[in-house]
Structure formats: structure tokens, C-alpha cells
C-alpha positions as a Markdown table, in Angstrom:
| # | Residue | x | y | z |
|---|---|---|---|---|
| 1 | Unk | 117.6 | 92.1 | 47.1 |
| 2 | Unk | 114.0 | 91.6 | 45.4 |
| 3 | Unk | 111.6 | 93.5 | 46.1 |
| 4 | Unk | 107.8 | 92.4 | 46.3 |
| 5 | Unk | 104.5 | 94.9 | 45.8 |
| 6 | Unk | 102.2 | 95.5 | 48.6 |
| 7 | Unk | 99.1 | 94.7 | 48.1 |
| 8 | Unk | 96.4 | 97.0 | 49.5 |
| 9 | Unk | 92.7 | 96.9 | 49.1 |
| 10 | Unk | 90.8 | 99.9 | 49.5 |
| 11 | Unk | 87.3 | 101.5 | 50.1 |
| 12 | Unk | 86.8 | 104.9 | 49.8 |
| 13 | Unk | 90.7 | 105.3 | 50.9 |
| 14 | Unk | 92.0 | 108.6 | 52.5 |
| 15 | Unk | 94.2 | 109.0 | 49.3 |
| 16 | Unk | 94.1 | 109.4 | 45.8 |
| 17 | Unk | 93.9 | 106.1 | 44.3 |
| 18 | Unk | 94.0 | 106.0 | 40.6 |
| 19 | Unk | 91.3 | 103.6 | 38.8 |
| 20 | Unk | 89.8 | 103.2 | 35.5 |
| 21 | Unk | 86.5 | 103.9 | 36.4 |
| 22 | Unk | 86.7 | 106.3 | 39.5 |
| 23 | Unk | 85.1 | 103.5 | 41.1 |
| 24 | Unk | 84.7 | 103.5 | 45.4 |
| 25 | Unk | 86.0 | 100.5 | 46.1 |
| 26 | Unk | 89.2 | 98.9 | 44.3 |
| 27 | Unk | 92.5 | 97.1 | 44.1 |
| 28 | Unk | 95.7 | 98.7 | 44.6 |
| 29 | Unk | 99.4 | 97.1 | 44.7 |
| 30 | Unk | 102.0 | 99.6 | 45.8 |
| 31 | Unk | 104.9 | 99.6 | 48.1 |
| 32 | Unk | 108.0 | 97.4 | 48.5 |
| 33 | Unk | 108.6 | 95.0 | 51.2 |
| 34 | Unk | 110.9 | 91.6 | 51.5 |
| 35 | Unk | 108.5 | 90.2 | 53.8 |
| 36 | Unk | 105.0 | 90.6 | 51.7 |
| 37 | Unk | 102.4 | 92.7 | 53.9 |
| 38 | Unk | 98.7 | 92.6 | 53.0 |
| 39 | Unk | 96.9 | 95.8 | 54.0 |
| 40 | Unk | 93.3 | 96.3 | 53.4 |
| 41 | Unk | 91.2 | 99.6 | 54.0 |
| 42 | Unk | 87.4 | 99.6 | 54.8 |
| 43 | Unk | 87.0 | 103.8 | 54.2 |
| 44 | Unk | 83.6 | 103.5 | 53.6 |
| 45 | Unk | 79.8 | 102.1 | 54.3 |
| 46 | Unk | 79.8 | 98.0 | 55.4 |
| 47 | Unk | 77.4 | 96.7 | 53.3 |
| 48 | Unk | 75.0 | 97.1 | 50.3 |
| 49 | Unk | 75.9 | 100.8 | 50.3 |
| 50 | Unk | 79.6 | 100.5 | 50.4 |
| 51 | Unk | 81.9 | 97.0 | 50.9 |
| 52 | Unk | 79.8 | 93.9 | 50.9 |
| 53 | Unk | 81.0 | 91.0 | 53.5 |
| 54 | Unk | 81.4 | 88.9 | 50.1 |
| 55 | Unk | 83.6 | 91.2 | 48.4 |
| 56 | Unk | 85.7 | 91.9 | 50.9 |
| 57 | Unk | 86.2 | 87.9 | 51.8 |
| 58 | Unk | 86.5 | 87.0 | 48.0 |
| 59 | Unk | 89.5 | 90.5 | 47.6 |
| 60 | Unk | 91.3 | 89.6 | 50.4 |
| 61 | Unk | 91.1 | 85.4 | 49.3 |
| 62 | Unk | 92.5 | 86.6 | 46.2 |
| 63 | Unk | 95.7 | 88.3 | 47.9 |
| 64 | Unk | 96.0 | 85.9 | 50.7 |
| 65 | Unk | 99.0 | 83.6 | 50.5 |
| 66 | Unk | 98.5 | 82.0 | 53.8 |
| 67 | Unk | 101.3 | 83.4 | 55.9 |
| 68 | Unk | 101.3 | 87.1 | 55.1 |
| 69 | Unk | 100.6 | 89.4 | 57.9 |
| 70 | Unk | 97.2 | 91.1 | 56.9 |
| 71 | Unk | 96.8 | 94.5 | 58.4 |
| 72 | Unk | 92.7 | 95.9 | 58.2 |
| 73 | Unk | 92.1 | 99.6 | 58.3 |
| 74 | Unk | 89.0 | 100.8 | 59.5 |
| 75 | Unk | 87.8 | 104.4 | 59.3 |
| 76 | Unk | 84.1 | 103.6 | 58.9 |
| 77 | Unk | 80.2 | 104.5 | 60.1 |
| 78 | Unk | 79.3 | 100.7 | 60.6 |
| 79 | Unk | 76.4 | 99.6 | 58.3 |
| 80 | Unk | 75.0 | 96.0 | 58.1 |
| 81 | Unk | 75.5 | 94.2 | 61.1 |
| 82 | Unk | 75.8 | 90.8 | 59.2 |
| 83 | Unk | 78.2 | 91.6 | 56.6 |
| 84 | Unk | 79.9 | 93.3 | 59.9 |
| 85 | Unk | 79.9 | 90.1 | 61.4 |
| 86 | Unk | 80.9 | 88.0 | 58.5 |
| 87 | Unk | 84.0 | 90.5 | 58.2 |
| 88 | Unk | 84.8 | 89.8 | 62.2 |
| 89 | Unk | 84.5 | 85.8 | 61.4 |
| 90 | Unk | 86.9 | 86.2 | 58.2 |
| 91 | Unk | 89.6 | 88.2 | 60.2 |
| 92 | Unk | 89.4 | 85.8 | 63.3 |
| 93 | Unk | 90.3 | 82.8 | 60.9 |
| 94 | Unk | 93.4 | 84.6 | 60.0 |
| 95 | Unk | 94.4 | 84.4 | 63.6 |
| 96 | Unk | 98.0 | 86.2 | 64.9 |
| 97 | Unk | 98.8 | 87.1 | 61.7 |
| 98 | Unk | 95.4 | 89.7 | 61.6 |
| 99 | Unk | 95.9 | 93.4 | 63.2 |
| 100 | Unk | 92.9 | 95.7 | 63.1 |
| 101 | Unk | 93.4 | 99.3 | 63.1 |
| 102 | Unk | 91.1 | 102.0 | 63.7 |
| 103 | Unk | 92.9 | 104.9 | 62.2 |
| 104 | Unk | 89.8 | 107.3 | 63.0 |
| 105 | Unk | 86.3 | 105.4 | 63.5 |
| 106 | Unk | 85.0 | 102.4 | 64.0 |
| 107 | Unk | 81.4 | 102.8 | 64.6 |
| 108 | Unk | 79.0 | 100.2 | 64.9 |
| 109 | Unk | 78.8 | 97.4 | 62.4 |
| 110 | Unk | 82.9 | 98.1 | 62.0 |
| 111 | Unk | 83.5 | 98.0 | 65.9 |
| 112 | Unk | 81.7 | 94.8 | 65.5 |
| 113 | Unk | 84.2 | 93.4 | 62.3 |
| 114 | Unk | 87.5 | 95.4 | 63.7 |
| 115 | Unk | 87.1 | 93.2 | 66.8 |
| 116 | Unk | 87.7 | 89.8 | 65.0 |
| 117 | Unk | 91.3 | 91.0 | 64.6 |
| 118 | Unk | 94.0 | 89.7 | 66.9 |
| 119 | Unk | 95.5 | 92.3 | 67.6 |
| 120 | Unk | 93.3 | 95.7 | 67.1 |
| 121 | Unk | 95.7 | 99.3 | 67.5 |
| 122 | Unk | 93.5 | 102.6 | 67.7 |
| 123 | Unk | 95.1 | 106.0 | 66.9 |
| 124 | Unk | 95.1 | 108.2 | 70.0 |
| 125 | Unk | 92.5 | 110.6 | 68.0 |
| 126 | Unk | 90.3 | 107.9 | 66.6 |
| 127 | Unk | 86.9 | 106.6 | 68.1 |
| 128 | Unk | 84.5 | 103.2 | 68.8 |
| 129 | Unk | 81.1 | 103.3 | 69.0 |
| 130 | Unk | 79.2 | 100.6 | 70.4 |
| 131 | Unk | 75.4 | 100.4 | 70.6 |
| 132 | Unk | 71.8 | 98.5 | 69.9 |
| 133 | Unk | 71.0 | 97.1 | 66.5 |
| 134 | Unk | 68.2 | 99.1 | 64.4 |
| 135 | Unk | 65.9 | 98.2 | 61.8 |
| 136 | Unk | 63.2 | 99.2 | 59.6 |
| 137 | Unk | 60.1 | 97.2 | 59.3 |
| 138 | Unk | 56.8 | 97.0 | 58.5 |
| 139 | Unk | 53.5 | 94.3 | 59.0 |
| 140 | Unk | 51.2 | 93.3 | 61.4 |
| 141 | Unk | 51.5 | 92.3 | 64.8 |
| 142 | Unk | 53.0 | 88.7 | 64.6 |
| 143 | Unk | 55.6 | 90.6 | 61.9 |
| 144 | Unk | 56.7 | 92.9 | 64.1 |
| 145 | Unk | 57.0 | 89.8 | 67.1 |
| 146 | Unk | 59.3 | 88.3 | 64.9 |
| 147 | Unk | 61.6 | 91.4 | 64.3 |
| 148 | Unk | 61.9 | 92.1 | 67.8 |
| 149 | Unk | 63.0 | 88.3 | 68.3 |
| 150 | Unk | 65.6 | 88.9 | 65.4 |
| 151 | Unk | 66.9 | 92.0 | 66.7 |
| 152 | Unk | 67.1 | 90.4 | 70.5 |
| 153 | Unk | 69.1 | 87.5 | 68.6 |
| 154 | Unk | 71.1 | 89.6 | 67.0 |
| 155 | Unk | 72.2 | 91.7 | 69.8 |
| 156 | Unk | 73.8 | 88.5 | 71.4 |
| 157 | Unk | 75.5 | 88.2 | 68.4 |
| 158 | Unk | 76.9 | 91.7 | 68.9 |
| 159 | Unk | 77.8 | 90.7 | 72.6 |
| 160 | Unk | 79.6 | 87.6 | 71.5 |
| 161 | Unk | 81.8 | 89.6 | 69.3 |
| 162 | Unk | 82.7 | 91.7 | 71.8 |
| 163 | Unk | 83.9 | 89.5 | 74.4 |
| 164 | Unk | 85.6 | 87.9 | 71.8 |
| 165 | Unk | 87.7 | 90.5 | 71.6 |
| 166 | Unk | 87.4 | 91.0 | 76.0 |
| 167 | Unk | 86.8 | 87.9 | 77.3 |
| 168 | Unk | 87.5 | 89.5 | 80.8 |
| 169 | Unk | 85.0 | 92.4 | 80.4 |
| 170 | Unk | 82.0 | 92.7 | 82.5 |
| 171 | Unk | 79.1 | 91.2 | 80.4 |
| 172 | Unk | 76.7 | 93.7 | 82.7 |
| 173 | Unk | 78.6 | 96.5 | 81.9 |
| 174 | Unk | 79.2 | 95.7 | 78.2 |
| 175 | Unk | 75.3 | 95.5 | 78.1 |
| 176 | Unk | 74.4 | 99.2 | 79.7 |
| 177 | Unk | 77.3 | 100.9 | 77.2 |
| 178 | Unk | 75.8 | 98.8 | 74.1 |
| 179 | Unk | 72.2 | 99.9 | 74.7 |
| 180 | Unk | 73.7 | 103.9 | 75.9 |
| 181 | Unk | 75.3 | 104.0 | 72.3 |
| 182 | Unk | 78.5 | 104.7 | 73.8 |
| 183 | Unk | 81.5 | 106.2 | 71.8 |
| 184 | Unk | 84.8 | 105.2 | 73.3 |
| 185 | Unk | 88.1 | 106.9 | 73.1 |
| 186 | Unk | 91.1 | 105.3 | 72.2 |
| 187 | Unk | 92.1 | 105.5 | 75.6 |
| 188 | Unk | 88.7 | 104.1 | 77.0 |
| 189 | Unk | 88.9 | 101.1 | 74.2 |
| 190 | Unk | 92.2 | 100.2 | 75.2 |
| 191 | Unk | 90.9 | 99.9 | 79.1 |
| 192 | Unk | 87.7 | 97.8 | 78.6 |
| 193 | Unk | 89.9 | 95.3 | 76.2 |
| 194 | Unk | 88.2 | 96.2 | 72.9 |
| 195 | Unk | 91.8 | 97.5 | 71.8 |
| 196 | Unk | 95.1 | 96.8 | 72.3 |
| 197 | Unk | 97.4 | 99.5 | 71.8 |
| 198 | Unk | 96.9 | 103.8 | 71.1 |
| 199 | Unk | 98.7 | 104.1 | 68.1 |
| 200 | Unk | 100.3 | 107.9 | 66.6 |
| 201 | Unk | 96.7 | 109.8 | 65.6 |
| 202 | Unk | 96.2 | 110.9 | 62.1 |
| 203 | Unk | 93.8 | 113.2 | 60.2 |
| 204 | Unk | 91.2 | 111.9 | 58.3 |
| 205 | Unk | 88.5 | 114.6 | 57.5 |
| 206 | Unk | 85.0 | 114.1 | 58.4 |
| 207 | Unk | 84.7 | 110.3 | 58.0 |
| 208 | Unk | 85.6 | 110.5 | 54.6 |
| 209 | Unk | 82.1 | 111.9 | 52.8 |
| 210 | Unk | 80.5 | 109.8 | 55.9 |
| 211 | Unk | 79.8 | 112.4 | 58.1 |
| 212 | Unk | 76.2 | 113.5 | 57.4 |
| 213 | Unk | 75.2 | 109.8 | 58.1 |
| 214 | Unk | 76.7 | 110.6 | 61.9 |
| 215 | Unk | 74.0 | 112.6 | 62.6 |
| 216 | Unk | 71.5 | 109.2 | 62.1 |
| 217 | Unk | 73.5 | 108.2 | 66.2 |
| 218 | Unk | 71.6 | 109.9 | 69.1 |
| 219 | Unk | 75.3 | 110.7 | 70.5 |
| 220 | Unk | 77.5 | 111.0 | 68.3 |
| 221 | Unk | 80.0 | 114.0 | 69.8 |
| 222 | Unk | 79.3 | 117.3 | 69.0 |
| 223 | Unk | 83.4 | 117.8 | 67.9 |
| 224 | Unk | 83.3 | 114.9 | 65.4 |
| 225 | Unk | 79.8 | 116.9 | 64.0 |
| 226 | Unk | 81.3 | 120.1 | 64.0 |
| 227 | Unk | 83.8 | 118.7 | 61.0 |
| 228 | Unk | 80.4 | 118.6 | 58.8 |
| 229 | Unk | 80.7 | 122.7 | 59.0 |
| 230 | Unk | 83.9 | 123.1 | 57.9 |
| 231 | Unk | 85.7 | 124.2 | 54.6 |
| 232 | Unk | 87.2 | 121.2 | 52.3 |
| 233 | Unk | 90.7 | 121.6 | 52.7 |
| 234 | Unk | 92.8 | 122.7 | 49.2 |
| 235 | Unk | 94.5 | 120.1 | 47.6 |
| 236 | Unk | 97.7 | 121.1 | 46.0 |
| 237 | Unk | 97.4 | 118.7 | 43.2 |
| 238 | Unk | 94.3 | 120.3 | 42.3 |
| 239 | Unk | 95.1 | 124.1 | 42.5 |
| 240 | Unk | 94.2 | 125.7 | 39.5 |
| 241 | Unk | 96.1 | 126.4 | 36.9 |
| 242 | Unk | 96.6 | 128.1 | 33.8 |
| 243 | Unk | 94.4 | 125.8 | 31.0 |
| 244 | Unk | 95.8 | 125.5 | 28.1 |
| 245 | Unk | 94.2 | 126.3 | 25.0 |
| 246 | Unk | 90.5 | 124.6 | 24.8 |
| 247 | Unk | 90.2 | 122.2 | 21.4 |
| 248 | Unk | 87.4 | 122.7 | 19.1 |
| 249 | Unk | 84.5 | 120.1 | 20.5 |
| 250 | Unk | 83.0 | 118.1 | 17.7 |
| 251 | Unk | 79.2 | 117.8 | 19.5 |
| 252 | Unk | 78.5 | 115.2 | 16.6 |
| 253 | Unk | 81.4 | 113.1 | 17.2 |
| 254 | Unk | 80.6 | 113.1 | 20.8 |
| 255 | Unk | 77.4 | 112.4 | 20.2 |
| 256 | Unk | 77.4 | 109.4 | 18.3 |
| 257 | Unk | 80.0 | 108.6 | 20.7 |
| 258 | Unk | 77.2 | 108.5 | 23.4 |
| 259 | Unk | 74.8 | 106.7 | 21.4 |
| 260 | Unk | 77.4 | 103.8 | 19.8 |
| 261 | Unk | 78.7 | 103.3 | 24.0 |
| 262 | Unk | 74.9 | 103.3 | 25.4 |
| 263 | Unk | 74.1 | 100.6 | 22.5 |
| 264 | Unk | 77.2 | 98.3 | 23.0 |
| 265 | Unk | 76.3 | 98.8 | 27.2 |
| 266 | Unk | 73.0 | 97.7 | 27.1 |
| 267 | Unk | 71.7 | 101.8 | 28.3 |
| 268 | Unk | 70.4 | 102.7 | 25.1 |
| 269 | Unk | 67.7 | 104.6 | 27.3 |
| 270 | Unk | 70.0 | 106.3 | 28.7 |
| 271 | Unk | 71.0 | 108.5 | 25.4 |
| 272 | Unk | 69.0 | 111.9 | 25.7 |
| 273 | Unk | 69.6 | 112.0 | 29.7 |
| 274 | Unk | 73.4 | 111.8 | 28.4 |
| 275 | Unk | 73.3 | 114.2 | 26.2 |
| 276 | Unk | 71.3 | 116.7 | 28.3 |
| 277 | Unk | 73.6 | 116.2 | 31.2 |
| 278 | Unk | 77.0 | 116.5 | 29.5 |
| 279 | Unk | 75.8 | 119.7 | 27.1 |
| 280 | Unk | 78.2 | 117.8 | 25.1 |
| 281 | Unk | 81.6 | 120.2 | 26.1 |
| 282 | Unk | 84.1 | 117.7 | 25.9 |
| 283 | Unk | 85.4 | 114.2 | 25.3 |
| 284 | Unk | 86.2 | 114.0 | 29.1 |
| 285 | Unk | 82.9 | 115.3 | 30.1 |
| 286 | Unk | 81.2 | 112.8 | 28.2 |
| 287 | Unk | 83.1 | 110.1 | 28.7 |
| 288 | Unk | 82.7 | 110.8 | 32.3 |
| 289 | Unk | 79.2 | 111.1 | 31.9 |
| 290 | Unk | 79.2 | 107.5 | 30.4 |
| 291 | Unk | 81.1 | 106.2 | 33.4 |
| 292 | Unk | 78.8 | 107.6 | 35.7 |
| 293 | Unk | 75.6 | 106.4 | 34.0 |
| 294 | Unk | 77.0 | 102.9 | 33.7 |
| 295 | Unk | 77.4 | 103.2 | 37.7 |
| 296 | Unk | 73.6 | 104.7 | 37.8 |
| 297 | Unk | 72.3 | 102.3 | 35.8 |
| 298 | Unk | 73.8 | 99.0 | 37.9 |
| 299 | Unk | 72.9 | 100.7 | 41.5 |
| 300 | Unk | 69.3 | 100.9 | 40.1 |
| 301 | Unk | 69.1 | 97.3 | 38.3 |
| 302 | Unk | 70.4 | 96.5 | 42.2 |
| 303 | Unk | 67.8 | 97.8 | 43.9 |
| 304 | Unk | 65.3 | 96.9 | 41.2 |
| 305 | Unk | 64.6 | 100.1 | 40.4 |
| 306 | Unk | 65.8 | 100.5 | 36.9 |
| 307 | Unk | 63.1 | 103.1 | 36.0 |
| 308 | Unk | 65.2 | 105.5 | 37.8 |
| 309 | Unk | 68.2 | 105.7 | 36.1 |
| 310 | Unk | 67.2 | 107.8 | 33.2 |
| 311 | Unk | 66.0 | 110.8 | 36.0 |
| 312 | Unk | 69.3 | 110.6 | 38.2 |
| 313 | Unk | 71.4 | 110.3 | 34.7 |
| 314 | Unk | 69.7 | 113.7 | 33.9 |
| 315 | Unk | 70.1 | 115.3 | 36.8 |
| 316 | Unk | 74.0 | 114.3 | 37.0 |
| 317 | Unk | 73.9 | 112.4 | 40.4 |
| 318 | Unk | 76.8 | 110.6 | 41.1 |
| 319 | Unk | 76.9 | 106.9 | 42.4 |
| 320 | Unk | 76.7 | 107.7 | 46.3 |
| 321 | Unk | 73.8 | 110.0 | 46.0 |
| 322 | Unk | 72.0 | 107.6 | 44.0 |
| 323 | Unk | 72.7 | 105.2 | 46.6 |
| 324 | Unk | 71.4 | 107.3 | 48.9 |
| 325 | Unk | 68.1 | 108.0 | 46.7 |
| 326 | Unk | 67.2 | 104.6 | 46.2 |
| 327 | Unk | 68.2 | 103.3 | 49.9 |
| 328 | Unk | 65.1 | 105.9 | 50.9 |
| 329 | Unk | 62.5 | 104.3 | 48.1 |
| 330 | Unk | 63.5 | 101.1 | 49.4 |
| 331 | Unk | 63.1 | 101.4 | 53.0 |
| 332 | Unk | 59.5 | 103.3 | 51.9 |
| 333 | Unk | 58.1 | 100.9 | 49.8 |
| 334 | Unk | 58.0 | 98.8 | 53.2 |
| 335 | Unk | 59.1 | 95.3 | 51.6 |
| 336 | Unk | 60.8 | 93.7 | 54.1 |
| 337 | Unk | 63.1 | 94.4 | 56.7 |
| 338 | Unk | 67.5 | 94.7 | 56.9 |
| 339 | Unk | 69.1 | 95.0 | 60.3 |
| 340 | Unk | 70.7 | 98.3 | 60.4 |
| 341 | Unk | 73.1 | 99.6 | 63.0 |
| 342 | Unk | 72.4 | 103.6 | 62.3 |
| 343 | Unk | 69.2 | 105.3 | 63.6 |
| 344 | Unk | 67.0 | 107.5 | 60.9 |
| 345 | Unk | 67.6 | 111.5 | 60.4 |
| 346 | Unk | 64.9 | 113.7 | 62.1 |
| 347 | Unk | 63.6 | 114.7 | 58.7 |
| 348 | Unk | 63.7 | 110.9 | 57.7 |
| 349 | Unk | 59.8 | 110.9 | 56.4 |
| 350 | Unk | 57.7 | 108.6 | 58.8 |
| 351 | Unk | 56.7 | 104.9 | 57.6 |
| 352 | Unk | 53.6 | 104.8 | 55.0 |
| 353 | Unk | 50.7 | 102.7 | 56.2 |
| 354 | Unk | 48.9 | 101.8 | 52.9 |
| 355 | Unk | 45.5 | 101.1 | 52.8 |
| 356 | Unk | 44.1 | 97.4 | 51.2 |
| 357 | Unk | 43.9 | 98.2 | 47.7 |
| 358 | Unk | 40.1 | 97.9 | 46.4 |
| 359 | Unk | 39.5 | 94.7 | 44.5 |
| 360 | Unk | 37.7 | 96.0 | 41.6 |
| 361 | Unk | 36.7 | 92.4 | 39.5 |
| 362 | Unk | 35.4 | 90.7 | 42.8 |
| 363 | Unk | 33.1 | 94.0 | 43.8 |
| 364 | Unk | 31.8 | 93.5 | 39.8 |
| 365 | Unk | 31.4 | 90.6 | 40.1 |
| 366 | Unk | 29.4 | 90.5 | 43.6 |
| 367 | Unk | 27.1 | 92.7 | 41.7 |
| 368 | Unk | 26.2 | 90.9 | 38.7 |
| 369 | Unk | 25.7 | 87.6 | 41.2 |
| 370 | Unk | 23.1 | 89.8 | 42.7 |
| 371 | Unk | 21.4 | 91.4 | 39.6 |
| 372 | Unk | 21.4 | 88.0 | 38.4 |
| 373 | Unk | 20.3 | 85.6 | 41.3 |
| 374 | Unk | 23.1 | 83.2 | 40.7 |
| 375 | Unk | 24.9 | 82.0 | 44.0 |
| 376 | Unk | 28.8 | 83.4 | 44.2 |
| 377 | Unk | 31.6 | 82.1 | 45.4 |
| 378 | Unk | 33.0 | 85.0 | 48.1 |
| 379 | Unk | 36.7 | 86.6 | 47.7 |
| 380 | Unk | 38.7 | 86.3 | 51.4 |
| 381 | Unk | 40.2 | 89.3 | 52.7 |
| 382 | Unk | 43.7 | 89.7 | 54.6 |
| 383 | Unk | 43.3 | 91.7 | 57.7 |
């Protein structure tokens, strides 16, 4: 009997999963199976910050064959409510063939994508949260008109979704646990229609590095917090061991390792932050380092903030807190607006209000007019 790999998709899964670059999000095929199973994990942030609507749809295009059951794990703090959305439209087109499975939480933006499944099974221990969207903003009054009309638009597209799911729940209802931020038990999902089954629970620690991001919900319960306290759990793969005999490091082999891999990737800035950050001790140090700065260097580009990558290189931040760095310039720079489903930390700092920058040449300029006699023409002002 042949046997067929099971492709599975992953972000930020619950276990080890081995890629090249110790990236968040990748592609794994593993398993066996004479009827082919697609199985795709969202472990992570939906979004800019984690798995993009567009990545997802293009991954899962790319494993689809059209008749494959497609099973979508979710264990998720929500994120952008339109790349949540555009994951619920992609996994109502696959239609009976779709389950969603909440295998510990499916909070906001996700309860709003797991619900485009056909069939959505919830582990007896796992949770959805349901509540208003939230946004950052900034402007003047008519701004701040049309953001509310947004948000009020976008809230009916979170109702939608919903009674997609539960056509037969009350609307009224639905409304007053949305705008509560309610989090629902498996138990409670299952009776309003949001689910369809309690599946066996499982353990999966702490939302998977998500769980300080639970504290941005006004609600969120104090047992799922309490998991921020505690202890990582030992792995027995990584319990120490007796090292073997450390090789003689070669600093100048490693450093002209640094400097020929920053040239041929385009971070030739990002030499002497290398070099101070790895101390040179090893070839998997520094190759590591080089990883992580590649990573650094394309979340910054991003977020068009490249002259930050040389100061979070140096300091050795990883990808996620740089993520977290530059989602904080971003949102207090005040440029624009992005509908959020999570609500800001108390020690979040509070929105900027920056004052009209002086306009030094027309001020000059005014002057001279007057010294002078000569008529001149006036420079308008934005209020």
C-alpha cells in the first residue's frame, strides 16, 4: 500500500519543527496517510506580526489538491481583523471538506477566521473570545468621524461572520457578549452554535509566547493569566549534557566570515553590531547571529524603519521582540490607523499630540517683505 506525506503548515507550532532558518512560520510534510489530509496550524499572531491573510491563502493554495480534507488549528490571540476575515472567507470556500479546531484559543481576530470552517471542534480545555474591534488613530475631528464609521462597519462584519457560523443565534444577544468581550468555554461555544463538537483537551503552555499580549483584553480569565507566572517546563531533549571538548575558535575566520555574508546580503552595516553581539565564540553563534540579523534587518525594511536594525542587531533581539519594538514606533509616530482586535497595556505610553512644526523660510521671508516694502504673497496654515 503507498503511502503519501501529510502536509502540515505551521505557525509558531506547539512542537519542534526543524527549519533552516529557525524561522516562525513554515512548511512541514510529515505523517502517512492513504487518503491525503491537509492540516494547517495558526500558533501565532494573525497578521503583520505573525501569519498574513496572503500567506496563509497562497501556503495552503500551494497544498490544496481540491478534494483533500483540510483541517485548521488554531491556538491564537486574534490580531488583524481583516486578514482574520480574509482567513474565515478562504476556509468557507473550501466548504465540507474544512474543520476548524481550537485546540486552546481562539481569541478575537481567530474566533472570527476559525468560524469560516464547516465544521469547528474545540478541546474541552480550550477557549473563544469574542469582543469589539479596536484601533489606534490619530487627526482631527472629521478623522476621527471616519474611524468610528470604519470601526461601526467593521463590527457588522464581525457579526456576519458569526452567524455564519450560528445562523440560529440571537443577533441581540450576540451583540451584548461582543461588546462585554466575552470568553466562552468550550462548553458555552458549542451551545450558542459557534462550535460543533468538545473535543479531548490538550496542553498547550501559555498561548505559545502569546500570553503577555492577554493582558492587552479587559477580561481575559485570571487562570489563563496566571500561566504568565509559571516556570517553563524542562524539555528532555534539551537537558544538559556533558559537552564535549570545545574546538579552538578562529575569531579571524569568523570574522571575515561575518563581513563576506553581510556583503553578499546586502547588511554590510550590520558588521560591527555582529561582531559585538556574537563576541565571536563560535561558528554556530555567529552563524546564528547572521540568521537573526537577516530577520532584524527585513522586519525593519518592513516597517520602514531600517535605521534600527544596527541597535536591535547589537543588542541581540530576536525577531518577535523586534516586532514588538517597532509595532510601538509605529503606532507612536501616529501615521495612520490599522483595525486591531486587542486593547493597549496599562503602561502602553499615551498618544503624542505634536505641535505644527514652525515654518522657518516663510517667517524669513515675511520679514524681509516688511524691511523691504515689497507686497508678499502669505503661506496658508492647516488647523
Amino acid at each position: 500500500m503507498s503511502k503519501k506525506a501529510l502536509p502540515r503548515i505551521y505557525d509558531k507550532a506547539g512542537k519542534r519543527v526543524p527549519v533552516q532558518d529557525k524561522s516562525w512560520y513554515a512548511v512541514q510534510a510529515s505523517g502517512e496517510a492513504e487518503q491525503r489530509t491537509i492540516e494547517v496550524f495558526v500558533y501565532g499572531e494573525i497578521g503583520y506580526w505573525g501569519v498574513t491573510a496572503n500567506q496563509f491563502v497562497l501556503d495552503l493554495q500551494a497544498m490544496d489538491d481540491g478534494v483533500s480534507p483540510v483541517i485548521v488549528a488554531f491556538n491564537s490571540i486574534g490580531g488583524d481583523l481583516f486578514d482574520g476575515l480574509a482567513i474565515h472567507n478562504a476556509l468557507l470556500r473550501l466548504g465540507e471538506r474544512c474543520t476548524g479546531r481550537v485546540d486552546a484559543l481562539a481569541a478575537s481576530a481567530a474566533s472570527v477566521a476559525v468560524c469560516g470552517a464547516h465544521r469547528v471542534v474545540i478541546a474541552a480545555n480550550a477557549m473563544l473570545m469574542i469582543h469589539n474591534p479596536w484601533t489606534y488613530a490619530s487627526g482631527d475631528a472629521e478623522d476621527f468621524r471616519k474611524v468610528a464609521q470604519v470601526l461601526d462597519q467593521t463590527m457588522e462584519a464581525i457579526i456576519a461572520a458569526y452567524k455564519s457560523k450560528a445562523p440560529d443565534i440571537d443577533e441581540a444577544e450576540l451583540r451584548r457578549m461582543v461588546d462585554a468581550e466575552t470568553w466562552l468555554t468550550a462548553n458555552e461555544a458549542v451551545a450558542l452554535g459557534l462550535a460543533d463538537e468538545v473535543g479531548e483537551g490538550v496542553k498547550v503552555k501559555a498561548c505559545l509566547g502569546q500570553g503577555g499580549v492577554l493582558q492587552r483584553y479587559q477580561h481575559a480569565p485570571a487562570d489563563l493569566l496566571a500561566q504568565l507566572d509559571e516556570p517553563p517546563e524542562s524539555d528532555p531533549e534539551l537537558e544538559p549534557v556533558d559537552p564535549p571538548a570545545l574546538p579552538v575558535v578562529d575569531s579571524a575566520k569568523l570574522a571575515l566570515m561575518i563581513t563576506q555574508r553581510c556583503a553578499e546580503g546586502g547588511i554590510s552595516n550590520l558588521i560591527e553590531p555582529l561582531l559585538s553581539s556574537t563576541k565571536l565564540e563560535s561558528e554556530s553563534i555567529v552563524l546564528a547571529g547572521l540568521t537573526r540579523a537577516k530577520a532584524v534587518h527585513d522586519l525593519c525594511v518592513a516597517a520602514r524603519l531600517p535605521e534600527f536594525s544596527a541597535e536591535y542587531v547589537a543588542a541581540g533581539l530576536d525577531a518577535p521582540a523586534v516586532r514588538a519594538r517597532l509595532f510601538d514606533k509605529i503606532v507612536g509616530s501616529g501615521k495612520g490607523f490599522e483595525i486591531d482586535n486587542s486593547l493597549p497595556l496599562d503602561n502602553d505610553p499615551p498618544s503624542k499630540v505634536q505641535a505644527k512644526q514652525i515654518d522657518q523660510p516663510s517667517i524669513w521671508s515675511a520679514r524681509q517683505a516688511a524691511h523691504s516694502g515689497k507686497p508678499q504673497s502669505a503661506t496658508g496654515a492647516r488647523t
